[in-house]
N, C-alpha and C positions, 0 to 999 in steps of 0.2 A: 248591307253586308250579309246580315242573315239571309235574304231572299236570293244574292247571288250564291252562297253557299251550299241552301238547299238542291239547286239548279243545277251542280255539280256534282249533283249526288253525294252531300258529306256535308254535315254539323257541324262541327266541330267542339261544341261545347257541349252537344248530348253524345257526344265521342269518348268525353273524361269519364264518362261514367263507366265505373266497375263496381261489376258486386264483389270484386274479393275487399273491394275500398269503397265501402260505403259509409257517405259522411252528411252533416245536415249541410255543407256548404254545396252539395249534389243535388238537394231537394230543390232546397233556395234558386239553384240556377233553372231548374227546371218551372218552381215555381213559375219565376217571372217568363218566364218562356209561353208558358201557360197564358200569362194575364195577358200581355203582348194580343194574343190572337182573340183575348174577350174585348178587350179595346178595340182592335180592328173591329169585330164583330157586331159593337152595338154603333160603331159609327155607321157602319153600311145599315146595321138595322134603322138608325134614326134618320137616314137619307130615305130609305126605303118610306119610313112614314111621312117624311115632308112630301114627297112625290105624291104620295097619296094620300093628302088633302088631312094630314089626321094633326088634330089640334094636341101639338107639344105638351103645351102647360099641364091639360085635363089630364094627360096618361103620369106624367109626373105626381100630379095632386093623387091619382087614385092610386100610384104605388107609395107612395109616402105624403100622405096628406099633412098639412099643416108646418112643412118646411120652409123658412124662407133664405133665399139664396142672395149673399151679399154679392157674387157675381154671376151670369148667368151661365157662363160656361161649368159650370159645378152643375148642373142639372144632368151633365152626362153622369156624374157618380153614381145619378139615384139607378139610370137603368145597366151600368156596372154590376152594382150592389144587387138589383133585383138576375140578373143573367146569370152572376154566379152561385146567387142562391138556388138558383134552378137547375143549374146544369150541377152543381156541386150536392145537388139532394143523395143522399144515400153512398154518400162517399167511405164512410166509415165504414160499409158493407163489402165483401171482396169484390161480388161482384154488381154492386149498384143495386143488389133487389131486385135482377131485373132474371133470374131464375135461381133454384135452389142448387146447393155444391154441398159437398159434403166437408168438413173442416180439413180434413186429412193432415199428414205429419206438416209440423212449421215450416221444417228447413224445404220440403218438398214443395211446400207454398210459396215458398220464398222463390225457388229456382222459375219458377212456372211466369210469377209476376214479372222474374226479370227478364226472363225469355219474350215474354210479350214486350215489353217495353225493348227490347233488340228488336223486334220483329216490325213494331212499328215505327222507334224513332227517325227513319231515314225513307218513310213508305209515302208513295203517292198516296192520300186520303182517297179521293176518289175511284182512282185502280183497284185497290184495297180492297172496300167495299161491296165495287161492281165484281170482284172478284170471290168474296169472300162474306155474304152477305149475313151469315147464320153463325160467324164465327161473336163471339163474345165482344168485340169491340161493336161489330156489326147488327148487335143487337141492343148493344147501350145507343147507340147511335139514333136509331131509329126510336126506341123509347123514349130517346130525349127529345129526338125533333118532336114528334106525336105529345108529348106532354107541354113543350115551350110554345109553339106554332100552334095557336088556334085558327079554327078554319075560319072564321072570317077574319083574322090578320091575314092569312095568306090569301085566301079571295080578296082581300083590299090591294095587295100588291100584284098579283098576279092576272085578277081577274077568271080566276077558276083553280078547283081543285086537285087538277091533276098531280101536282109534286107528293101532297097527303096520299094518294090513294098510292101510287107508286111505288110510297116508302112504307104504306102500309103491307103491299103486296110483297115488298123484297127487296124492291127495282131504286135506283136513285139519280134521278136525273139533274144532271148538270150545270143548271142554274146556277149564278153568279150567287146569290142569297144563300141554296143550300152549300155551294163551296163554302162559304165562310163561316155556315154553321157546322160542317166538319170538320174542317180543317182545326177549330174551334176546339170541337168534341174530341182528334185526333192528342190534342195538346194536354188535354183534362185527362183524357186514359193515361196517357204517357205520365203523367204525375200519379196518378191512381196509383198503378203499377208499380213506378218507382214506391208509392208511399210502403204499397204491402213487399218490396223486397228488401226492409231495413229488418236485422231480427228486433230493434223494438220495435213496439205500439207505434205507429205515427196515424193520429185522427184529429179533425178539423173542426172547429165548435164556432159557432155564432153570436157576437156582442150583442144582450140584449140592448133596446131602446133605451134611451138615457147611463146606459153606462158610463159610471166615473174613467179618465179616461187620463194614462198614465204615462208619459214618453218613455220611463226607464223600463215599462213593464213589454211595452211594443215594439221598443229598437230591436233589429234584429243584428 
């Protein structure tokens, strides 16, 4: 339903949202909107590594060692949990740390975040970018792929550099891999944005290891 929606040009559910009415059941939808495309995302990434020869278990053990998994499909969590810790770094920051801004008035902040988040929630990701490359979403982008994508994960699937240098230079080509890492990153702005156009605080914090671990505290 979502994928023919988009197709049509129109959401529908990132439609409800307005800043004159803005509510946590607006984040929520966008949240899961968000997770949706980290899901997609590390499937195709874990296809990506079977194709190329890369032993499952070890990447598992080395991102969370000493787990053991009563089923095995629960091993996708572990690269989940490691994906959005990555792409989710510096989320509490306006703009990801990925250049300095001056604080400027709230409410003016506010407008600017929601405006971005109009501007992208119904955008071809890839249009976008090839479009609009130096724009702020355009530069989380690239940050993040450069920061996630090491060059020899991508030389393992690709068999050469070329996507890295591209995304280094500006350029971003349309590979099936990097779709889904934007479309991906598309979804993470789009939450970002909404987070900074509530006038309160909305910021993101990480369970440490072994945390006691409470159903009434986590229902949402």
């Amino acid at each position: 339903m979502e994928k023919r929606m988009n197709e049509s040009g129109s959401f529908s559910v990132l439609d409800t949202v307005k800043f004159s009415d803005l509510n946590l059941k607006d984040f929520v939808l966008v949240l899961h909107y968000a997770l949706r495309s980290v899901r997609n995302f590390v499937k195709h990434l874990v296809r990506e590594m079977e194709s190329a020869n890369w032993d499952i278990e070890a990447v598992v053990n080395a991102i969370q060692p000493g787990v053991i998994f009563s089923n095995g499909n629960h091993k996708a969590f572990v690269f989940e949990s490691f994906v959005c810790r990555e792409i989710l770094s510096g989320f509490n920051d306006p703009v990801f740390s990925i250049e300095h801004i001056l604080p400027g008035e709230k409410h003016h902040r506010r407008i600017f975040f929601f405006e971005e988040f109009k501007r992208l929630k119904l955008a071809n990701v890839m249009h976008f970018v090839k479009q609009n490359p130096n724009s702020l979403f355009g530069k989380f982008l690239r940050s993040k792929y450069l920061q996630f994508v090491h060059p020899k994960m991508e030389f393992s699937f690709s068999g050469n550099l070329n996507q890295r240098k591209m995304v280094k230079s500006g350029e971003f080509l349309g590979t099936e891999f990097f779709k889904m890492f934007a479309e991906m990153g598309r979804r993470i702005w789009l939450l970002h944005c909404l987070a900074f156009s509530f006038d309160n605080e909305v910021r993101i914090f990480q369970v440490k290891q072994s945390a006691k671990f409470s159903e009434c505290i986590w229902k949402v």
